[in-house]
Phi, psi and omega in degrees: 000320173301324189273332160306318185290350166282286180316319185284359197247334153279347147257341190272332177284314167324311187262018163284298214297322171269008158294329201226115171324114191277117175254333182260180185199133189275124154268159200209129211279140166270165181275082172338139184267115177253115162290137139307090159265156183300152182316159162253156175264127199322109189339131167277158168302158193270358176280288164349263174306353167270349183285318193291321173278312164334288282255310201298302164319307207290318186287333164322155190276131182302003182281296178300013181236024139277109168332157160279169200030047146224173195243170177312303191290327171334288173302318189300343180271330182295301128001337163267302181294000200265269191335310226263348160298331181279353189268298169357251193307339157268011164265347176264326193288307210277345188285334206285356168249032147255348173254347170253002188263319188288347177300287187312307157278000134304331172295301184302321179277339183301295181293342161303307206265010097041279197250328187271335187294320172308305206288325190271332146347258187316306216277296177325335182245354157248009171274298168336264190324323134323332180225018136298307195291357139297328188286305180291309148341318196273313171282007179238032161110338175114304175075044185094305176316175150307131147311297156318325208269264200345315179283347181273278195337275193285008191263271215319305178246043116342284202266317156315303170317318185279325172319289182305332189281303183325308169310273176337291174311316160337272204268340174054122175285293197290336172283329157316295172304319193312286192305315188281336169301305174266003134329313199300289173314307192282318167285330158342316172312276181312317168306278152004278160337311203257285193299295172306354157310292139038256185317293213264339166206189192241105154334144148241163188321324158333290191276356161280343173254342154327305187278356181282334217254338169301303213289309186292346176275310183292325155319314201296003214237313176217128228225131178272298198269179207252336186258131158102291185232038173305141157275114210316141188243031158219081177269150193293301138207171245265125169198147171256152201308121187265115134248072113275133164330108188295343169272012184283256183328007156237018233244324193224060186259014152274138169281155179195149187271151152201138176294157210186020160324336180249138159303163173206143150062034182036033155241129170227189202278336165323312179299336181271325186278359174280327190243054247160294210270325197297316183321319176300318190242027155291320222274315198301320185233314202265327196301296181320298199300315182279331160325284168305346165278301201285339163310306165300355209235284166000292181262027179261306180315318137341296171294311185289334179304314180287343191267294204317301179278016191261314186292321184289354169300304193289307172320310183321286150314324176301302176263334168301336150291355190277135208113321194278191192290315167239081182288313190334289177314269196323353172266338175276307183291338163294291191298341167309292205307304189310345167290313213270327176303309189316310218275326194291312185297305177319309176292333167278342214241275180321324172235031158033076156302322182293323165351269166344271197318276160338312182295339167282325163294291158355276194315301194287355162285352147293354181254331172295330137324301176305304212264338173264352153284303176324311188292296181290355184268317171295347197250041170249164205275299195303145161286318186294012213240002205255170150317145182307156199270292160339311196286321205276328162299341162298307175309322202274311183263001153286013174256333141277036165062036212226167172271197210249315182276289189310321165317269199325332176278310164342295187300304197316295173291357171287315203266020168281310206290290161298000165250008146233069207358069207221159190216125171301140190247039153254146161277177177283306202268136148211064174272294206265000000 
């Protein structure tokens, strides 16, 4: 019964519909479409693939390697400056290992010369001595020996002892090991320097011929070999060691007026005239002071160089009479002369005048260096182009041994001093 009542409801709907005109339309929602993609090949190191998108930019024409809103010339300055910062920073790597090789050979010949100043010492005072006590032996008769022999001997190293000292007197040992001491110490300096340059920003050309014009003011100043170009170690007079670029400090050597009211850049005008008075009384006291020393030291050295092979000259001559009529005198003035010499060499050699001296040279060529940093730094105009005012006064008075308020009480009391027409008895430095 159920299935007629299906069928008549399914003929009576067929034959409305073809009786009667389909006015409507069914629509049927689409099926969104899943895309397939094909396998990928496994992803490259992040190293990799960025050398492969560089290597694929670099081949393009340069109209197609330009970003939008920049030019050609744009790229092309980028690209200069880039290079020209990587020559830059391996032209600084290459001075800081030439500059670390001479550190090691100023080290090594410092400690040969040295080693010659001990060995020549010794060996000199123990010939001197050797051939006075042949002189005396000789004046008492032989005790059997030759005479002759006795009188050959110590005549011989006599005259060897004045060779060797003249050599010796020369060339000064000890002032030598002095000088390579402060090569050593100075390029270190500069080694510092060049690395913290580094460090701290991207170097210019600038600062590569800075350092080009140190390492050669430092060679000229201390010279490793000994013939042709040592530096006179008896000079007419007393001057101190320059190794700095004689043009760095000439470089901003004008004077000039500027209102300065405002601080700037930690420099104002208090500050300038503080430092303007240290200049004085570096010049006043310690410059003058090492002077007047190295000058004393200078012609003491002078004396003992000349008195050592005058005396052993005269011993020399001196034991070649011993035996004759009057050997007795010629034996007292050989073993005389051959002590005093002993003791003149011990004192010159032994108590390293050249040290001293060189150490003097040193000293007034550090304060003079001081006063010529100080200088180029005030006569330069821009203030921003200067050292921080604050950093640089911290530079000054750790180099004279001082806090940053005592250098100010320094100024203070100088222009204390000089207004009441008086001259201050502090030093600046109180390293040295």
């Amino acid at each position: 019964m159920a299935s007629l009542q299906v069928s008549n409801l399914l003929f009576s709907c067929s034959s409305s519909s073809s009786s009667h005109k389909i006015n409507a339309a069914i629509s049927v929602p689409t099926l969104p479409r899943i895309r397939f993609s094909p396998l990928r090949k496994p992803r490259r190191d992040l190293a990799e693939e960025l050398k492969v998108r560089d290597y694929g930019y670099r081949n393009l024409n340069p109209v197609e390697r330009i970003l939008p809103g920049t030019t050609i010339q744009e790229e092309n300055s980028f690209d200069d400056s880039t290079v020209n910062s990587t020559v830059v920073i391996a032209q600084l790597h290459a001075i800081l290992e030439a500059v670390a090789d001479r550190v090691e050979m100023h080290y090594n010949i410092g400690q040969q010369r040295d080693n010659w100043n001990t060995l020549l010492l010794n060996s000199i005072n123990m010939i001197t001595l050797t051939a006075a006590t042949m002189a005396g032996i000789a004046a008492t008769g032989g005790a059997g020996v030759s005479l002759l022999a006795l009188k050959l001997s110590s005549a011989l190293l006599f005259s060897a002892a004045t060779g060797m000292m003249v050599i010796v007197n020369k060339i000064q040992p000890s002032q030598l090991a002095e000088e390579q001491r402060n090569a050593t110490r100075l390029f270190k300096q500069l080694q510092g320097e060049i690395q913290t340059l580094l460090s701290l920003r991207v170097p210019g050309e600038e600062d590569v011929k800075d350092a080009m014009e140190k390492v050669l003011a430092l060679d000229q100043a201390y010279p490793l070999p000994l013939l042709g170009k040592m530096i006179e170690k008896f000079p007419k007079t007393f001057e101190p060691t320059v190794w700095w670029p004689l043009n760095q400090s000439q470089r901003n050597n004008k004077v000039y007026k500027r209102d300065m009211k405002m601080e700037r850049n930690g420099w104002s005008e208090d500050l300038e005239g503080e430092m303007r008075e240290i200049i004085q009384v570096l010049k006043r006291k310690d410059t003058d002071d090492y002077m007047r020393l190295g000058n004393l030291v200078l012609k003491i050295n002078k004396i003992l160089a000349i008195s050592g092979p005058l005396l052993t000259s005269i011993a020399a001559v001196g034991s070649a009479f011993v035996g004759s009529p009057h050997g007795s005198w010629a034996a007292v003035l050989a073993v005389a002369a051959g002590a005093l010499a002993t003791a003149v060499n011990t004192l010159e050699h032994g108590g390293q005048i050249g040290m001293v001296l060189e150490m003097y040279r040193n000293c007034a060529g550090f304060f003079t260096l001081l006063e010529e940093s100080i200088e180029s730094t005030l006569n330069e105009s821009d203030v921003e182009r200067r050292e921080n005012g604050g950093m640089f006064v911290q530079n000054v008075a750790l180099q004279l041994g001082r806090s940053t308020s005592q250098l100010r009480d320094l100024a203070e009391k100088s222009i204390y001093s000089r207004s009441n027409g008086g001259e201050i008895d502090e030093f600046a430095s109180k390293l040295f």
